[in-house]
N, C-alpha and C positions, 0 to 999 in steps of 0.2 A: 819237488813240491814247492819250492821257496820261487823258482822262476814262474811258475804257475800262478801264486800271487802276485807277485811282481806285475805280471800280462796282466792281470785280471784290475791292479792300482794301477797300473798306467794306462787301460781301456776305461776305466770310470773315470780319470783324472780327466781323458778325453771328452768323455759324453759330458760332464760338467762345462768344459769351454766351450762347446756346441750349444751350446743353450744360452752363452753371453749373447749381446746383442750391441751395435754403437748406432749412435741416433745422431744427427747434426742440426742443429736448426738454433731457435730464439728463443728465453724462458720468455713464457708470456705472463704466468704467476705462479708465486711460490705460496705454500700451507702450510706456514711452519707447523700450526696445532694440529690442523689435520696431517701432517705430514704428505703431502699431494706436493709436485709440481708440474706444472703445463709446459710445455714446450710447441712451440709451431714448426712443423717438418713439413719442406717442398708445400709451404701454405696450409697445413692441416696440424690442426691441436690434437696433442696429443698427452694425456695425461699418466702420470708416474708415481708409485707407493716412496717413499725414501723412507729408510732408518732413520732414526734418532741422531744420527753421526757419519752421513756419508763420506766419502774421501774426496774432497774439494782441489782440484790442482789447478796452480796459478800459474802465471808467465810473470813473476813477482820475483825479482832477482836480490828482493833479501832472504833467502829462503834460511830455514833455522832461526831466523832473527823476530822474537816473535808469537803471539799463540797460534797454532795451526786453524786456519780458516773452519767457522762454522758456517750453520745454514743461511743468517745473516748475511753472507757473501755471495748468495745467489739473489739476482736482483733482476727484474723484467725490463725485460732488453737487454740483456747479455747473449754474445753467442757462446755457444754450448755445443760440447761435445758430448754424449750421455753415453754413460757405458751400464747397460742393463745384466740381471741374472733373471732366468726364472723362478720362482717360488713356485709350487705346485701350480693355481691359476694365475697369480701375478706375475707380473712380471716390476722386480724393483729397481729401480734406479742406483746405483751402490757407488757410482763415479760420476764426479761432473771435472771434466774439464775446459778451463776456461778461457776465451777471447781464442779459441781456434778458428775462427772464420772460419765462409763459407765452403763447401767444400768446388772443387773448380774439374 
């Protein structure tokens, strides 16, 4: 019975990562009130829900040193790397990572 759960936690832990998504492109604008941000992928906008407090990662080598980056820190003309989930119809934004360049 107990490996039966187990399959069954590690097949929905699965179906959960199936449904992330990564985006590469330019924020074009950020909504802190609305909570929206734009980004431009291979030339086409494309808009995103974000939380109150996404997970912001930088190439900022004081790391710990510091508050942890807010929405503030997403700024048009950054490149971006987006790391999406599904929400039922949304899809939100939950990760930006930053100054990744283009992908090649």
């Amino acid at each position: 019975m107990s490996r039966m759960l187990l399959g069954v936690a590690a097949l929905l832990t699965g179906v959960g990562l199936l449904v992330a998504d990564e985006y590469r492109g330019t924020i074009k604008t950020v909504d802190a009130k609305e909570l929206r941000v734009t980004v431009t992928i291979n030339g086409k906008d494309k808009t995103f829900e974000i939380p109150k407090s996404p997970m912001i990662l930088t190439a900022d080598k004081t790391k710990g040193k510091g508050p942890a980056p807010g929405l503030d820190t997403l700024k048009a003309g950054l490149e971006v790397l987006v790391i999406t989930e599904k929400q039922g119809d949304a899809e939100i934004a939950t990760t930006f990572k930053l100054g990744v360049g283009k992908k090649k």
